[in-house]
C-alpha positions as CSV (number, residue, x, y, z in Angstrom):
1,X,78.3,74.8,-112.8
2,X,76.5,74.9,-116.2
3,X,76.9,72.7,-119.2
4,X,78.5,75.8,-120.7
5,X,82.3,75.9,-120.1
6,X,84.7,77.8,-121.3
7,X,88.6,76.7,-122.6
8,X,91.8,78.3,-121.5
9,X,93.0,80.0,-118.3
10,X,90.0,82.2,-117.9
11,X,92.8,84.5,-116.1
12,X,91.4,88.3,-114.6
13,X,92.5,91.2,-116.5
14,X,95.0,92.7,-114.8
15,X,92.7,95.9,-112.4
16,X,95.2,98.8,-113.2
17,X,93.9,98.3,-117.0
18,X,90.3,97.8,-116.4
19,X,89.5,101.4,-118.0
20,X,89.4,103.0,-121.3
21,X,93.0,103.8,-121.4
22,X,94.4,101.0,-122.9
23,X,91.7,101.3,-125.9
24,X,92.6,105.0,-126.2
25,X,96.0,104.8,-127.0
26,X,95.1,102.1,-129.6
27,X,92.6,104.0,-131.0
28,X,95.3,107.2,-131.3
29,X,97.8,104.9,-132.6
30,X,95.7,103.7,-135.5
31,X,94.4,107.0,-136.2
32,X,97.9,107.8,-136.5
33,X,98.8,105.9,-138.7
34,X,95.2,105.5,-140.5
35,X,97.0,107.2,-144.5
36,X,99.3,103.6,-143.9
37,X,96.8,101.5,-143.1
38,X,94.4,102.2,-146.1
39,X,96.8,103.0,-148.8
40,X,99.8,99.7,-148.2
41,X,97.5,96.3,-148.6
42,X,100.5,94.5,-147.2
43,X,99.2,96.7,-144.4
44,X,96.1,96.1,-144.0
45,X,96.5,92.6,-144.0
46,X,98.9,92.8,-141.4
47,X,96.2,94.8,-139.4
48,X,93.3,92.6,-140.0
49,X,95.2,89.8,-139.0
50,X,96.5,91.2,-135.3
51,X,92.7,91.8,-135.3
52,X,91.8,88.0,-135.3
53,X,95.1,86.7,-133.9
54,X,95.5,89.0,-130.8
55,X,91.8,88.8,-129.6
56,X,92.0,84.9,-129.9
57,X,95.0,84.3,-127.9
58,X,94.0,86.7,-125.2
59,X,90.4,85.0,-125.1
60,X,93.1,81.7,-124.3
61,X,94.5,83.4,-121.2
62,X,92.1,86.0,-119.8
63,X,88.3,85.7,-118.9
64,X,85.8,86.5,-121.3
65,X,86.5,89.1,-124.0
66,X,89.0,90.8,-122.7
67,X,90.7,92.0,-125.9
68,X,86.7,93.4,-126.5
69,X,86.2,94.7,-123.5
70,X,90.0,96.5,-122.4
71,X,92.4,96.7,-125.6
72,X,90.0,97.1,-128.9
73,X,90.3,100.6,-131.0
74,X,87.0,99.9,-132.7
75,X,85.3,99.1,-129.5
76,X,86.8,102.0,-128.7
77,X,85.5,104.0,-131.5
78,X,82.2,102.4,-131.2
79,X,81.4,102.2,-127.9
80,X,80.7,105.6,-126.5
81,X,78.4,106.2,-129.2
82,X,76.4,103.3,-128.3
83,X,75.0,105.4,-125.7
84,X,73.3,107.6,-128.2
85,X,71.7,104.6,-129.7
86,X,67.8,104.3,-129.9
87,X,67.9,100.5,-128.1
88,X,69.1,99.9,-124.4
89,X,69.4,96.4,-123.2
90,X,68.1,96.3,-119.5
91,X,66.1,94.8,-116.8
92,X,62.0,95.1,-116.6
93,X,62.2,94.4,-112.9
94,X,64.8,96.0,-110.7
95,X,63.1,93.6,-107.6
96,X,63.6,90.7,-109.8
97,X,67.4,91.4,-110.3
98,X,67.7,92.6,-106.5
99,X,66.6,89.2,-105.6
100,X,68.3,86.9,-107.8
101,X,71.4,86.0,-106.1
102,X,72.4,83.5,-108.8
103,X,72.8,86.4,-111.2
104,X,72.2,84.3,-114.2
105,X,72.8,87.0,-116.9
106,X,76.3,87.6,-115.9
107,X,77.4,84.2,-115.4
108,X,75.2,82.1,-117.4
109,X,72.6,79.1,-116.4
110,X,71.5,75.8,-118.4
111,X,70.1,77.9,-120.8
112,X,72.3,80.5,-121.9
113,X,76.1,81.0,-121.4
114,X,77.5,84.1,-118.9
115,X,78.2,87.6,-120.4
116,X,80.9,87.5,-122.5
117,X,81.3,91.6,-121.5
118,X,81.2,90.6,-117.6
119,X,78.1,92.5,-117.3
120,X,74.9,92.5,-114.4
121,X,72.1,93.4,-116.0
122,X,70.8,94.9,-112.6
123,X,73.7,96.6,-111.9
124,X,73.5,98.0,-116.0
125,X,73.1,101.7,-116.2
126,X,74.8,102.6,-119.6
127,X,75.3,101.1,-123.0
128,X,78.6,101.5,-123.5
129,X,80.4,98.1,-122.3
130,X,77.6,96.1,-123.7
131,X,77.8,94.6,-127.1
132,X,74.3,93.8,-127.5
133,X,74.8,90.1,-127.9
134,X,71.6,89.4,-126.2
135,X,72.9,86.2,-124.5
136,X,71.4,87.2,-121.3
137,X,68.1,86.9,-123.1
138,X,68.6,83.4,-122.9
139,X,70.6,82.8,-120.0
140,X,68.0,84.4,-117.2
141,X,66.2,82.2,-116.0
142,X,63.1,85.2,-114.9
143,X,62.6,86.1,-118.6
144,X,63.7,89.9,-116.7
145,X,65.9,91.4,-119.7
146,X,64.8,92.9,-122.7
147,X,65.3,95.7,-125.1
148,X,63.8,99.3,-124.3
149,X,63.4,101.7,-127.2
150,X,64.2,105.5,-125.7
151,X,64.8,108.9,-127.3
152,X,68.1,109.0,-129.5
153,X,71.5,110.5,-127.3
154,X,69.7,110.0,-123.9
155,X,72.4,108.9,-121.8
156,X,74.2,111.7,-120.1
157,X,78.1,112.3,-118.4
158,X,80.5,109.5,-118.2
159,X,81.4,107.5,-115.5
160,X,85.2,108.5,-115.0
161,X,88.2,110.0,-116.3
162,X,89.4,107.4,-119.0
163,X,85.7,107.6,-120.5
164,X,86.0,111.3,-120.6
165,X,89.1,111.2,-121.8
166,X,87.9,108.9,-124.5
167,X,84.7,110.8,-125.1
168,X,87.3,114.2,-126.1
169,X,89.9,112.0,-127.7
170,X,87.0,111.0,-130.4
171,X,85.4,114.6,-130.5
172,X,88.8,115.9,-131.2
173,X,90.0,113.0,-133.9
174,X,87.0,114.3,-135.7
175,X,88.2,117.6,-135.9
176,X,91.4,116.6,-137.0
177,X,90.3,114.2,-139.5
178,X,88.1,116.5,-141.3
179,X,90.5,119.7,-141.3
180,X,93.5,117.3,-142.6
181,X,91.2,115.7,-145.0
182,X,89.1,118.1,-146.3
183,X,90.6,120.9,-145.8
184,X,91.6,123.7,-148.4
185,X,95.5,123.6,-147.2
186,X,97.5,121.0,-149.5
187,X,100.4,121.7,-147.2
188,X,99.1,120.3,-143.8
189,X,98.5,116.7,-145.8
190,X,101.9,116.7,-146.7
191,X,102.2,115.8,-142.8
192,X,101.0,112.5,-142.9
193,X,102.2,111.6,-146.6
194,X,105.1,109.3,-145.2
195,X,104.5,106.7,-148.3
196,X,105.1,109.1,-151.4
197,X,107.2,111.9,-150.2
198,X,108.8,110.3,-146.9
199,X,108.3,113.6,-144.6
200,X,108.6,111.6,-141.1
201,X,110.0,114.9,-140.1
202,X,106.8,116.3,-140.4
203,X,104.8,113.5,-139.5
204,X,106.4,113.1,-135.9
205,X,104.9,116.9,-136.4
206,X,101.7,115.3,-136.9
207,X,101.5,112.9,-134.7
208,X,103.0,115.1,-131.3
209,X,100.1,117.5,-132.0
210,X,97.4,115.1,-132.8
211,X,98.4,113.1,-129.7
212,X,99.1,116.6,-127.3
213,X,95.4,117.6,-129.0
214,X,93.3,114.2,-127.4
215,X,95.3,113.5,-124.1
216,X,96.0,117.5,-123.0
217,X,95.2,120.4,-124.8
218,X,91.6,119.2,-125.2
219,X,90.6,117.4,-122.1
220,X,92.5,120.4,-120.1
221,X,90.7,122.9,-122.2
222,X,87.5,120.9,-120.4
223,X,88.9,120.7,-117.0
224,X,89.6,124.7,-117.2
225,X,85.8,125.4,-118.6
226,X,84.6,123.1,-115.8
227,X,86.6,124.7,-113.2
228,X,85.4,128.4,-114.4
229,X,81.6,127.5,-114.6
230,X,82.1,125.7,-110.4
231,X,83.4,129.6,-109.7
232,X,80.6,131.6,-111.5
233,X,77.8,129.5,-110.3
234,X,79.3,129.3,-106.8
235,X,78.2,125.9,-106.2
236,X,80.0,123.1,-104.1
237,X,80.1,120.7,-107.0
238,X,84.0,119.4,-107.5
239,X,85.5,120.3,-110.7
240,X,86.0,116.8,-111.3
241,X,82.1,116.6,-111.1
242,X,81.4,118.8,-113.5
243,X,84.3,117.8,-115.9
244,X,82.6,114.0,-116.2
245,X,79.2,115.4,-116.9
246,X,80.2,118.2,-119.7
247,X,82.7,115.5,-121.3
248,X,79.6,113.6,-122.2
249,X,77.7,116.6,-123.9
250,X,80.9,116.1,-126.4
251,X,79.2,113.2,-128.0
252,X,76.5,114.1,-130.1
253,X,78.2,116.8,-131.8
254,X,81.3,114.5,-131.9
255,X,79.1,111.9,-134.0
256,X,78.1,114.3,-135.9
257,X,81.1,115.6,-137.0
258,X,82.0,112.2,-137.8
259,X,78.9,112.1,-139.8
260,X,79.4,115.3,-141.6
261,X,83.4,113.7,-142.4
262,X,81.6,110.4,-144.0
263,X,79.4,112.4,-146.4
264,X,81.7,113.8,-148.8
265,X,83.6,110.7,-149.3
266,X,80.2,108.7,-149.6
267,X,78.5,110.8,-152.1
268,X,81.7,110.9,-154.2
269,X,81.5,107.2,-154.3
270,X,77.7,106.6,-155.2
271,X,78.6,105.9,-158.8
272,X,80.8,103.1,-157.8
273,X,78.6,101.6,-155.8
274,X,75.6,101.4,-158.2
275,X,78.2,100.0,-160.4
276,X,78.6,97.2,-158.5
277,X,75.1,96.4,-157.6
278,X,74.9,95.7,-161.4
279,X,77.9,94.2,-161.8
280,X,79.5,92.6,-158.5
281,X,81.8,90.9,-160.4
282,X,83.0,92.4,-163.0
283,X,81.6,89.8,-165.3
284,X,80.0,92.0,-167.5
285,X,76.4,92.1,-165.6
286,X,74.0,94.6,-165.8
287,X,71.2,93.9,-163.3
288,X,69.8,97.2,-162.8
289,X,71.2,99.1,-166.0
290,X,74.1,101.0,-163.9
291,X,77.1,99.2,-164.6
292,X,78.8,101.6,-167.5
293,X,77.2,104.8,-165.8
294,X,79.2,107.9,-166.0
295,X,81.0,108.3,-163.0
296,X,79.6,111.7,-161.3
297,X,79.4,113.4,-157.4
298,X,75.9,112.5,-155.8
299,X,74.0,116.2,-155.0
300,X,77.9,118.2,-154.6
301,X,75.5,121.5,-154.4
302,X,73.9,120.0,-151.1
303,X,76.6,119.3,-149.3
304,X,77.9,121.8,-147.7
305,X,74.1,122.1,-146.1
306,X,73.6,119.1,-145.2
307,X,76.7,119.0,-143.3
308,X,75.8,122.7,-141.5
309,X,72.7,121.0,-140.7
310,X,73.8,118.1,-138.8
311,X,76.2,119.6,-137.3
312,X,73.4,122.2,-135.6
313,X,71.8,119.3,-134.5
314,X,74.7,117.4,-132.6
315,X,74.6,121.5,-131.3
316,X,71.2,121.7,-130.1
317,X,71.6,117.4,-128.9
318,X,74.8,118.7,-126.6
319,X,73.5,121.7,-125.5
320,X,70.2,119.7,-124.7
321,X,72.4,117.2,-122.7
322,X,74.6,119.4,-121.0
323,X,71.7,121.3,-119.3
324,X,69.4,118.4,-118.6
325,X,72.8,116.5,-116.9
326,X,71.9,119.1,-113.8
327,X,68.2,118.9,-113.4
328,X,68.3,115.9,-111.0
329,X,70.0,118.0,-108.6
330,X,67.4,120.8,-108.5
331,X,69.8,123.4,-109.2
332,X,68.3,127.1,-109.7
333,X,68.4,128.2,-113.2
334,X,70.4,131.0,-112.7
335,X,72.7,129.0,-111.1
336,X,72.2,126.5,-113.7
337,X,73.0,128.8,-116.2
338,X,76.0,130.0,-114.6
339,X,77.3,126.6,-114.3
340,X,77.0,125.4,-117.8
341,X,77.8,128.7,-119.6
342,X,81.9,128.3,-120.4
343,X,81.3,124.5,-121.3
344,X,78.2,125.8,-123.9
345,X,79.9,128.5,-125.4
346,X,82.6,126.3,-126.3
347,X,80.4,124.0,-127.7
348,X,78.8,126.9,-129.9
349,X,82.4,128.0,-131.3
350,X,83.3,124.7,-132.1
351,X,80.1,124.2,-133.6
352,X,80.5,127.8,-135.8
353,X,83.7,126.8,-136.7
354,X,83.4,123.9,-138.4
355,X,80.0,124.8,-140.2
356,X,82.4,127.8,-141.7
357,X,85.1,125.0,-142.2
358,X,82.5,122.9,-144.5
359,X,80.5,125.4,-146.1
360,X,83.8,127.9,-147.3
């Protein structure tokens, strides 16, 4: 229609596997294998190159980015904490996008190509399956997108069960990741040290607990909370209902344990880096008079609190979102309470368990 045309079959993704599923698997198979992927180059490469390759030759048969959109473990990764983020991309006029029947955003005009992530802006409630490309910018022709700044971890629930399941798969990864990592117990990293010591024994161990942790044990621990706050509050709200929203009051705790996973391993490295702002290199530079500093751990005394500390706030963030989820439907507070409580306390004991876990 436009002057912008795209090459190759521009096929539709198959429906059954328009969800998160796909990207969840992916996501627990590289997780799974993560102690491979960083410590065998040959590896890596191997990785990085399905990366490029696979999302290429899929953009060759299937419409837009479908690799992006359906199949990526980053996006996967990265996506549902979009929704936390500070910018949205949306409309300024809701009657603007209810008349436009052209819908220029999503499938491009003279000035701007169409949505590589198949989105209407109109129809655009969360952040999550938007890149933030900002192609429609261009592409509308009624100058009616543009970014909103809003308070951070706004956007509440998720939209259905492979977005839930997604949502706890990450929550629990962290978990795992920092316990297996960081934790005091040499033993339990022998389960995942297939390069050195060969234990595939133990690391189908791993793996069968790691995988029953994110697709059952987790999620059904959920749908049982879910199910128990519906009875006490006596409410006709399906369990279902209830699961969606409280699987999206994960998130900010589950960044934050993310967060809280990231700082050890950063501040051990803040040596290095100011290392290699004075010598990129390795040519003998010294820009800033840090190239032949003394390797040491960045604040090792603070740790421990400012991990505690975040993770109270991705508490108080979840806790904040799993009450204010309700208030639309004008739900007494008693009620309310009621509804919320076996979801909440299970936030607070996860929360209290792994501030114990970082600061023992």
């Amino acid at each position: 229609m436009y002057k912008n045309k795209y090459s190759g079959l521009f096929l539709k993704w198959p429906k059954l596997l328009q969800n998160s599923w796909p990207k969840l698997i992916l996501l627990l198979i590289l997780t799974t294998f993560s102690a491979v992927l960083v410590a065998l180059p040959k590896v890596t490469g191997l990785a990085v190159i399905l990366l490029l390759v696979l999302p290429t030759l899929l953009a060759l048969i299937f419409e837009h980015r479908a690799f992006c959109r359906y199949l990526c473990p980053v996006s996967g990764f990265l996506g549902p904490f979009s929704k936390m983020s500070t910018l949205a991309l949306r409309n300024k006029s809701q009657k603007t996008c209810d008349h436009c029947k052209a819908h220029f955003c999503q499938k491009g005009s003279e000035k701007g190509w169409a949505c590589p992530y198949g989105i209407n802006v109109g129809e655009m409630t969360e952040s999550l399956d938007c890149g933030l490309c900002l192609e429609c910018t261009r592409s509308c022709l009624y100058n009616n997108v543009t970014l909103y700044k809003r308070p951070f971890a706004s956007e509440l629930g998720t939209r259905n069960l492979s977005e839930a399941w997604l949502t706890i798969g990450i929550f629990t990864l962290a978990v795992v990741y920092s316990v297996l990592y960081q934790g005091h117990w040499a033993v339990v990293r022998d389960y995942v040290n297939i390069l050195d010591k060969a234990n595939w024994g133990l690391f189908g161990v791993y793996s069968l607990i790691v995988w029953s942790l994110a697709l059952l044990i987790m999620p059904g621990i959920i749908v049982l909370l879910s199910y128990i706050g519906v009875k006490l509050s006596k409410l006709k709200n399906s369990t279902k209902q209830v699961f969606l929203t409280s699987a999206g009051a994960l998130l900010p705790l589950g960044l934050m344990l993310w967060i809280t996973f990231v700082i050890p391993m950063l501040f051990v490295n803040v040596t290095f880096v100011m290392q290699s702002l004075s010598d990129p290199f390795g040519w003998g530079w010294d820009f800033f008079g840090t190239a032949n500093i003394p390797w040491h751990q960045f604040l090792p005394r603070f740790v421990p609190w400012l991990q505690a500390v975040l993770i109270l706030i991705g508490l108080q963030l979840s806790l904040r979102n799993l009450r204010n989820s309700w208030l639309k439907n004008q739900i007494k507070s008693w009620k309310l309470m009621l509804l919320i409580l076996p979801v909440g306390l299970f936030i607070v004991c996860c929360s209290v368990a792994m501030i114990v876990f970082f600061t023992n």
